[in-house]
N, C-alpha and C positions, 0 to 999 in steps of 0.2 A: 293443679299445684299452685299455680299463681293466687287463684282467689284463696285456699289453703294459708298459703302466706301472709295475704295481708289480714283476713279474719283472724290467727291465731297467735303466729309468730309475733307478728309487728306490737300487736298490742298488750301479747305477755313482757314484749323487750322493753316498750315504754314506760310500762308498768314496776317490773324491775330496776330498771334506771335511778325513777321517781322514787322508792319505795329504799335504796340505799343512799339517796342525795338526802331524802332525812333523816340521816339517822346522827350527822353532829349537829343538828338542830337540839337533840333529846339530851345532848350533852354537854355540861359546859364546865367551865373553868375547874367549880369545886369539884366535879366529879373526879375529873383527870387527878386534880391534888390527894383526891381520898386514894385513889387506886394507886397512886403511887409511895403514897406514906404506908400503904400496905405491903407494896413491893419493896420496899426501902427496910420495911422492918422484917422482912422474910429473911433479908441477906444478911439483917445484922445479926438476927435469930442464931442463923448457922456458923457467925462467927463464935458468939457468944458458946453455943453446945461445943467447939470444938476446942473451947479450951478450957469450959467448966464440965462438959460431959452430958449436959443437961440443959432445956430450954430453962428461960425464965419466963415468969408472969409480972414481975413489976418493969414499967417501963424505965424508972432509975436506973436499974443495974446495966443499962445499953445506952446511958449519958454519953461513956466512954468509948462508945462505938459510933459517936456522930451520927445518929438517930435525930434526925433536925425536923421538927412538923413543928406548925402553930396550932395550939389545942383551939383556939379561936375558932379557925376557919376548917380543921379537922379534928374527928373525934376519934380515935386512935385507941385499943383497947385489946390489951393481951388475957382472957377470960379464962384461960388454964394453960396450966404447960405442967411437964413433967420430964421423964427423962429421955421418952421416943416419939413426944407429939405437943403437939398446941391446938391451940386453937385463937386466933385474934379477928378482931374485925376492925374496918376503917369504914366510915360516911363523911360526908362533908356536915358541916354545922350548920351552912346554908347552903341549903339546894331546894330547887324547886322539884328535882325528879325526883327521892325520895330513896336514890339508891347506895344500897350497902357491899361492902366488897369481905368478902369472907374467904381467908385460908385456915382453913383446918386437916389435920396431917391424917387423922383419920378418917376424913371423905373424902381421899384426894388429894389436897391441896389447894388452888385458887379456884374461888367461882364466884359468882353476881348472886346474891341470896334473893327465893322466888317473893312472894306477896306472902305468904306465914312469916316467913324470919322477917321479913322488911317491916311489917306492922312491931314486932317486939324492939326493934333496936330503933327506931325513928322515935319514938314516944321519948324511950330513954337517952336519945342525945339530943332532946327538947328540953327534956329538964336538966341535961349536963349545962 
C-alpha cells in the first residue's frame, strides 16, 4: 500500500495541483472583460424581450438598458435574434488566447467556442 501511494497517488496529486495553478496564467484581463460583456448583455437581452416581447439584434436598442463595454478593448456582437432565441458572441480585441464566448439560445446557452468557431470569429474582430 505504501509504495502504491507514493508511485501513484502522490504523483497524480502533484500533477493535478500543477495542472489547475495554470490555468489563470491562460487568462487574462481581456478575456474576463469579454465574458462578462457577454454576461452583461444576456441580462439586458431578457430585460429587453420582457417588454418588447422579442430579442433584439442591434446593440442600440439596449443604450437604454446600460449595456456599457468599450468596443476598443471588446468586440461584442448580437448575430441574430428573434422572437424565442439569439445568438451573440463577445472576444476581446486584444488577447493573446484567441478566446471567444458564445451564448446562443438554441445550443444552450453560454459556452467557450471549440477551434472551428474560434478560427471564423478571431479573423473577423482583426479586421473590426
Amino acid at each position: 500500500m505504501n509504495s502504491f501511494l507514493i508511485k501513484r497517488i502522490i504523483p497524480l496529486a502533484v500533477f493535478l495541483l500543477a495542472a489547475t495553478a495554470c490555468a489563470p496564467v491562460f487568462e487574462n484581463n481581456y478575456d474576463v472583460m469579454a465574458r462578462q460583456a457577454l454576461i452583461d448583455l444576456m441580462k439586458v437581452q431578457e430585460k429587453y424581450r420582457e417588454k418588447h416581447n422579442t430579442y433584439t439584434k442591434e446593440l442600440a436598442h439596449l443604450l437604454n438598458y446600460n449595456l456599457n463595454y468599450h468596443a476598443g478593448i471588446v468586440y461584442l456582437e448580437i448575430q441574430s435574434a428573434g422572437k424565442n432565441e439569439y445568438r451573440a458572441i463577445s472576444l476581446p480585441a486584444e488577447s493573446t488566447t484567441a478566446r471567444v464566448f458564445i451564448y446562443d439560445t438554441s445550443k444552450g446557452g453560454f459556452y467557450e467556442a471549440d477551434e472551428v468557431e474560434v478560427s471564423r470569429y478571431v479573423l473577423g474582430a482583426l479586421n473590426f
